[in-house]
N, C-alpha and C positions, 0 to 999 in steps of 0.2 A: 504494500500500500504506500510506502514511503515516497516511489519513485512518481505518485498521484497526487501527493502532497493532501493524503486523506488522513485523515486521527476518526481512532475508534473510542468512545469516552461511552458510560451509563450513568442516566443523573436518577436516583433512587429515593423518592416522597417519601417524608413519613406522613404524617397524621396530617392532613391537609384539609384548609375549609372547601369543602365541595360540598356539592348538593347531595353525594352518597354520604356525608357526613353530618348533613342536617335531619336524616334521617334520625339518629339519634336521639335520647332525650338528653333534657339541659344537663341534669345530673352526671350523667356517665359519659358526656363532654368537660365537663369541667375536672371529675377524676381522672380523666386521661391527661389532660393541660398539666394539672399537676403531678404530673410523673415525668414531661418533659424537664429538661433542664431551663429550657426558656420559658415554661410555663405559659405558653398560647399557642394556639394551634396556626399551621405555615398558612402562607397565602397561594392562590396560583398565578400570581405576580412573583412571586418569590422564586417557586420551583422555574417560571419561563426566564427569568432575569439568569439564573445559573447555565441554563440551555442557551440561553444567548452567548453569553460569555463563553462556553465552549464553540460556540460555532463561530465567534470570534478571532479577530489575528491575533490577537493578546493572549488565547490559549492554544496557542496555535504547535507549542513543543508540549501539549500535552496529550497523550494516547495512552487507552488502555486503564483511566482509571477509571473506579466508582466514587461518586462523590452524593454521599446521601444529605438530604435537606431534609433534616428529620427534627431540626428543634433540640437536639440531644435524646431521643427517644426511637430505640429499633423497633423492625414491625416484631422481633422473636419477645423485646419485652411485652410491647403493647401486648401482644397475643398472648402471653402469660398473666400479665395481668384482668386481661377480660375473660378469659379461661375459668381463673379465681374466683372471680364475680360470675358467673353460670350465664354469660354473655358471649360465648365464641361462634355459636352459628349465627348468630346478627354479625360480627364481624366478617364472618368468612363469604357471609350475600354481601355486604359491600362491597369487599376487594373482587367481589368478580363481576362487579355491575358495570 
């Protein structure tokens, strides 16, 4: 790919305000906020500004990474934690909606 002047990069959401996320009730949004480290949930201005940036010239010696915009929070915790709380099959319809 080099000789293409292509980069292969994966940008990886965590818990993002979507409309699969409003799904939710207020409560067990606001529990989750609170297990991120930045305690709010990301924007999709946030997650495309990172997408920009790699398709950008300024990331342009970058390939090959994953760079997750998760807030400080992984989908293995989030999903252990709603597990916990007898909430995983509502998680698991959202991540595939």
């Amino acid at each position: 790919m080099n000789r293409y002047g292509i980069t292969v990069n994966k940008v990886c959401p965590g818990f993002i305000a979507t409309e699969a996320v409003k799904l939710y009730d207020a409560y067990m949004t606001e529990r989750i906020e609170k297990k991120t480290a930045l305690r709010h949930m990301g924007s999709p201005e946030e997650v495309a500004q990172v997408v920009a940036f790699l398709a950008s010239d300024g990331a342009s010696y970058i390939t090959g990474a994953m760079i997750p915009v998760t807030g400080g929070i992984d989908l293995l915790t989030l999903l252990n934690f709603i597990h916990d709380n007898d909430q995983l099959p509502q998680i698991f319809a959202l991540y595939t909606i």
